[in-house]
N, C-alpha and C positions, 0 to 999 in steps of 0.2 A: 848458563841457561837455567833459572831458576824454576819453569815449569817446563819443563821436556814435555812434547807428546808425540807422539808415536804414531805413523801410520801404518794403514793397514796392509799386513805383510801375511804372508805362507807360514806356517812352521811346521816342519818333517824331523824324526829322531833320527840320528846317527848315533852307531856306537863304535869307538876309538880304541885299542887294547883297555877294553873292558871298561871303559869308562862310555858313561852317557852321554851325548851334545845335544844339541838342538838345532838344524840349520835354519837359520828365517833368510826369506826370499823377496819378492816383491812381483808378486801374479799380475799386474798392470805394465812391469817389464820397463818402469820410469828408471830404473834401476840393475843393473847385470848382475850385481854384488851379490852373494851367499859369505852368510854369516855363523859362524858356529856360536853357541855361547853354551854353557852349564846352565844345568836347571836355577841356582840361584841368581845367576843373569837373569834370565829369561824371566824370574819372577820381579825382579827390580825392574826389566824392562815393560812388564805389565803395566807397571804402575807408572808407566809416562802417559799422561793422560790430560796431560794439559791446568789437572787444579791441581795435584800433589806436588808441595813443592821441597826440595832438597830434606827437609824436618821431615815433610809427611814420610816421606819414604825411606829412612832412618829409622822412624819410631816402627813403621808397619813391617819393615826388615827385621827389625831385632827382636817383632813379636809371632813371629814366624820360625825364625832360626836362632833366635836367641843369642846370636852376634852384634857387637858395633858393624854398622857400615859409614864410614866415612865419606865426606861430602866430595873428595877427592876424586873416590871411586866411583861417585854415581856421575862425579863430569867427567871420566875417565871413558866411562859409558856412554854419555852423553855424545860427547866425541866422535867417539867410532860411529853410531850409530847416524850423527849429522855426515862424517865424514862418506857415509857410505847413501847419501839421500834416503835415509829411513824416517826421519823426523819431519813431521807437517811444519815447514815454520818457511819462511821470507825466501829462505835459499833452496827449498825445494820447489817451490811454490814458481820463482822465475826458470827455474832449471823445467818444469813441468812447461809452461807454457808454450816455452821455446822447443824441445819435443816433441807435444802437440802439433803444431804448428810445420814442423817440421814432417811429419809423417804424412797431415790431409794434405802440404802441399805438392806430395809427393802421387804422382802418376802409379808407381812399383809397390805393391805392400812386400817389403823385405821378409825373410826367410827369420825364423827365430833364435835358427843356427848361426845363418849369417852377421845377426845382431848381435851373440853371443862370442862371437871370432872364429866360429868354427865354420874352415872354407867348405864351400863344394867341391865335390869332387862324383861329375857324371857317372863314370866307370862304376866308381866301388858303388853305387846310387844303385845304378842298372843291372848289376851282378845280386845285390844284396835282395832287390825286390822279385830277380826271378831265381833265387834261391829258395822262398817262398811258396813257390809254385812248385818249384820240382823236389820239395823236403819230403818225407818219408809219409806223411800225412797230411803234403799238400794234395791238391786235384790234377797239377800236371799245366804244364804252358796250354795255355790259350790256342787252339784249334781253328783258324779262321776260315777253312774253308768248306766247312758248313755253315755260313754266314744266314742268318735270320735277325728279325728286329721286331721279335716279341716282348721285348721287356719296355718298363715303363719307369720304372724304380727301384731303389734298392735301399737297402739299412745295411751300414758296412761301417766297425769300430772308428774308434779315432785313441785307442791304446796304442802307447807309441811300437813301432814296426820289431822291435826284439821281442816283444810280448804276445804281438796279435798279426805278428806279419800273416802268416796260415791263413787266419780268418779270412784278411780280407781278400786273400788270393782266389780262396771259395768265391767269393763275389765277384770281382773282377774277372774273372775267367769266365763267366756266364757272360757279365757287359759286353768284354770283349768279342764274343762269340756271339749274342742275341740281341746287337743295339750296334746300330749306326747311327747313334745320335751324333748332333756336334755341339749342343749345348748342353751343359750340367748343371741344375741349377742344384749346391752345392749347402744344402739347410746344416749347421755348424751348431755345435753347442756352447752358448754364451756361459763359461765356467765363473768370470769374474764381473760380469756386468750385471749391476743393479736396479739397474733402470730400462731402456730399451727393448720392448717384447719382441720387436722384430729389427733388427740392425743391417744397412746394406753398404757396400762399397760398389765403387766403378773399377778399383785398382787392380792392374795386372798383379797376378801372385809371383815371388819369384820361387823359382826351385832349381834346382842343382842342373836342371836342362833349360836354363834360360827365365821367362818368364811365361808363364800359364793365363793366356790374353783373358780378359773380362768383356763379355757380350755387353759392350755398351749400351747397344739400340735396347734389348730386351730389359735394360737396368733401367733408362732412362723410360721408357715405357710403362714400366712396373709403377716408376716413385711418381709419374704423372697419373696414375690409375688412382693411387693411393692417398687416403684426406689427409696424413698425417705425415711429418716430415722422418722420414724411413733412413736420413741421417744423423739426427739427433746425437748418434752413439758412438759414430762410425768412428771414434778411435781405438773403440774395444777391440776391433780385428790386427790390431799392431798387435798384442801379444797373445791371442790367441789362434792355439794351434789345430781344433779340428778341422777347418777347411784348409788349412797348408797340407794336410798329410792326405787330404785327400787329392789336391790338387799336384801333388806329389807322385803318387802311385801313378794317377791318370797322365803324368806327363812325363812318366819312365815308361807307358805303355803305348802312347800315339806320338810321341813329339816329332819322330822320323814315319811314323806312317797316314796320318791322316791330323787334318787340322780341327782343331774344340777350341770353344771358348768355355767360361766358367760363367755363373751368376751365383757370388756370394753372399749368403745371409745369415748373420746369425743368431740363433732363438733363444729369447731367453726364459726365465722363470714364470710360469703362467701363475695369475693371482691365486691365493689359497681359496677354498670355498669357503664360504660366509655358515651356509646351512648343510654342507652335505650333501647335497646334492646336483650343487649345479657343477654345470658341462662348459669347458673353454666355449663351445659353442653359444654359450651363453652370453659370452662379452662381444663386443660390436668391431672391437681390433681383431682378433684371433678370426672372427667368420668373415669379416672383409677381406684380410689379408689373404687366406685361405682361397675363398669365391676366385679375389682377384686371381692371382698365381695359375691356380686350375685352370680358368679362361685362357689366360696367357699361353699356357702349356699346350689346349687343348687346338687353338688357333693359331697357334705359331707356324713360319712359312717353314723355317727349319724341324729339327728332331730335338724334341729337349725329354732329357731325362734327369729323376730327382733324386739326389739321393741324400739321406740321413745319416749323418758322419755323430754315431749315437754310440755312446759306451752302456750299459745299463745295470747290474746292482755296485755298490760303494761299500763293504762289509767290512769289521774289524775296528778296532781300538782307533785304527789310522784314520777314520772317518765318522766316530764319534762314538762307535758303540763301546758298550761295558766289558765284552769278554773277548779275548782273540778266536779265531775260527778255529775248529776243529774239522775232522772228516764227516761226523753226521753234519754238523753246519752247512759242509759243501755241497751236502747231497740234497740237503732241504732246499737248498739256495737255487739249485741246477731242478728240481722238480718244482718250485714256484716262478722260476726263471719261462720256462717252459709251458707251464700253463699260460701266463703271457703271450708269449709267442706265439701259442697257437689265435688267440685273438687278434696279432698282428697278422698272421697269414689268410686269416678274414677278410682282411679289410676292416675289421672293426674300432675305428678308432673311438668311441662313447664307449665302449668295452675293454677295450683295454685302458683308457683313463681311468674306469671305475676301478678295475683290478688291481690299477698301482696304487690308488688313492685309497682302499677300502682301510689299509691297516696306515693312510698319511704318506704313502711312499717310506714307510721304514729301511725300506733296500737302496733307498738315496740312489733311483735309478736316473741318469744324468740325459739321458734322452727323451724324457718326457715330452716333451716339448713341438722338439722337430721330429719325431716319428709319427707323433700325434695328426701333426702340418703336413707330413707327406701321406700322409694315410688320408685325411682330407681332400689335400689337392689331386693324387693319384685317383682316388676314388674307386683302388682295385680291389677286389674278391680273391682276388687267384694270388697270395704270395704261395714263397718255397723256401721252407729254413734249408741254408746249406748247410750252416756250420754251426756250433755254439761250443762256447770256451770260457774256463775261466781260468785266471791268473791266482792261484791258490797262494794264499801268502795268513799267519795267522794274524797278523799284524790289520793288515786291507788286502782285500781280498775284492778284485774285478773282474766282472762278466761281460760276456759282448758277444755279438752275434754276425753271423752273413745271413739275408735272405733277400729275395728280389720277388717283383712284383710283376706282373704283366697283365 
């Protein structure tokens, strides 16, 4: 293949007795494979780009590293990387199709785990999540019989469950406790999708208790309210994981006591402002979709409650910035985190938009979007931070929160 090019892929550092790798991934999940290579891999594999061919990237190698690289090595690389469908070209392209195809035809959106090889297994599922609850600065199992149904919504991470299990046990032990809803409508954070501001499936979620059913009527309902086709996207929800980990917890927590269905959506990147000043509220998708939703919510024969499966700052080298975190870093991070927060416990979502956007989102907080949407649709005054946390790493370093709404 004399112009390799390369699709777009993950890349995280590893380090191996004291040597550096790189592992590249594939965030769209067309692909299962992790790939280690050395930093002058990874620099030859930049350079598949579709015009550089076998010459270009010889000359641009050895003016780099001041090495031959032979044309051997870069089909050597070539190779692996076709062999592992990293390469945009004919055989990933029909392996893509079939895939696709393969997933919308599917009723169940599979588990990420599951697509990975790695089984369910209920028990350790169900011990692991109320581990969480009863940890040394969890809040304690869930309390049912002071049962009330004052909440309306909530913001609960989507850090996977080693990290932030705590967090969301804060959250959920309130659900549990102050909400007999049976519907969740499930607002997700679109990590890899480029396109679709609002993204919706029909498909049962699976999880290690079966599968987490999808309120059809209220799905079918929504995309008929709505001008625009609300599945455009809908293959983004194959590999991503914020509504699976939500739809996870909630069905290690009802699946034996009480029946829910889900409505999943997930939000993507809101357009940049032009001048500074304008408000998602500004654009005709974002307050349609919004109006719609809240209606729905507000009129619904059942209990639907919303909740924002929202991570919020992205800090360190691992997420693009210049310097690893330190402990003042942490602390600044945790008192601007929080300022935030207090404008989500408002209700304020044109205030906290401004808050994140004032410095551009420099905190690459990942929930802009659907917290934004829930704070819209909710249209509550009264939230309650339970919990806030961050995963201190100097590398990347993640924040995330519990608070709920009523």
């Amino acid at each position: 293949m004399e112009y390799p090019k390369i699709r777009y892929l993950e890349s995280f550092p590893v380090e191996e007795d004291g040597q550096q790798y790189i592992g590249l991934r594939d965030p769209k999940n067309y692909s299962d494979k992790i790939v280690f290579v050395s930093p002058p891999t990874l620099f030859i594999i930049s350079l598949f780009d579709g015009k550089n061919s076998h010459v270009d990237i010889q000359a641009k190698f050895m003016g780099r590293y001041g090495e031959m690289l032979l044309s051997e090595q870069i089909s050597e690389i070539t190779s692996k990387m076709d062999e592992n469908l990293f390469l945009d070209n004919q055989r990933f392209q029909k392996h893509k199709e079939t895939f696709e195809k393969e997933f919308l035809d599917s009723p169940v959106r599979k588990s990420i785990s599951e697509l990975r090889g790695v089984k369910a297994d209920p028990e350790a599922t169900k011990k692991e999540v109320e581990s969480y609850f009863l940890a040394e600065d969890g809040p304690g199992l869930p309390d049912e019989s002071q049962k009330s149904n004052s909440l309306r919504g909530a913001v609960l991470p989507h850090i996977d469950y080693k990290r932030g299990g705590i967090c969301y046990a804060w959250g959920y032990k309130e659900i549990v406790e102050k909400s007999d809803a049976d519907t969740f409508v499930i607002l997700g954070t679109n990590h890899t999708g480029m396109d679709g501001l609002y993204t919706l499936t029909d498909k049962d979620f699976q999880t290690p208790f079966g599968t987490a059913p999808a309120n059809r009527d209220f799905i079918e309902e929504l995309e008929n309210r709505i001008s625009w086709n609300l599945r455009a996207w809908e293959f983004d929800h194959q590999s991503e994981h914020s509504i699976e980990l939500q739809a996870t917890f909630l069905h290690s927590l009802f699946h034996d006591k009480r029946p829910f269905s889900i409505v999943p959506i997930l939000c993507g990147a809101f357009p940049p402002p032009t001048n500074g000043n304008e408000s998602p509220w500004d654009f005709p998708t974002v307050r349609e979709f919004a109006e719609t939703l809240k209606d729905m919510v507000n009129q619904s024969k059942g209990k639907v409650f919303v909740i924002a499966s929202a991570d919020l700052a992205h800090m360190g080298p691992q997420f693009g910035d210049p310097n690893p975190m330190k402990d003042d870093d942490l602390k600044n991070l945790k008192e601007k985190d929080l300022e935030t927060l207090r404008l989500v416990e408002q209700g304020d979502g044109e205030g906290f938009y401004k808050d994140v956007m004032r410095d551009e989102n420099r905190r690459k907080i990942c929930g802009l979007s659907n917290i934004y949407t829930l704070l819209k649709t909710t249209d509550s005054k009264q939230g309650k931070l339970l919990r806030y946390d961050q995963w201190p790493d100097e590398q990347g370093t993640v924040s995330f929160t519990s608070m709920v709404f009523s």
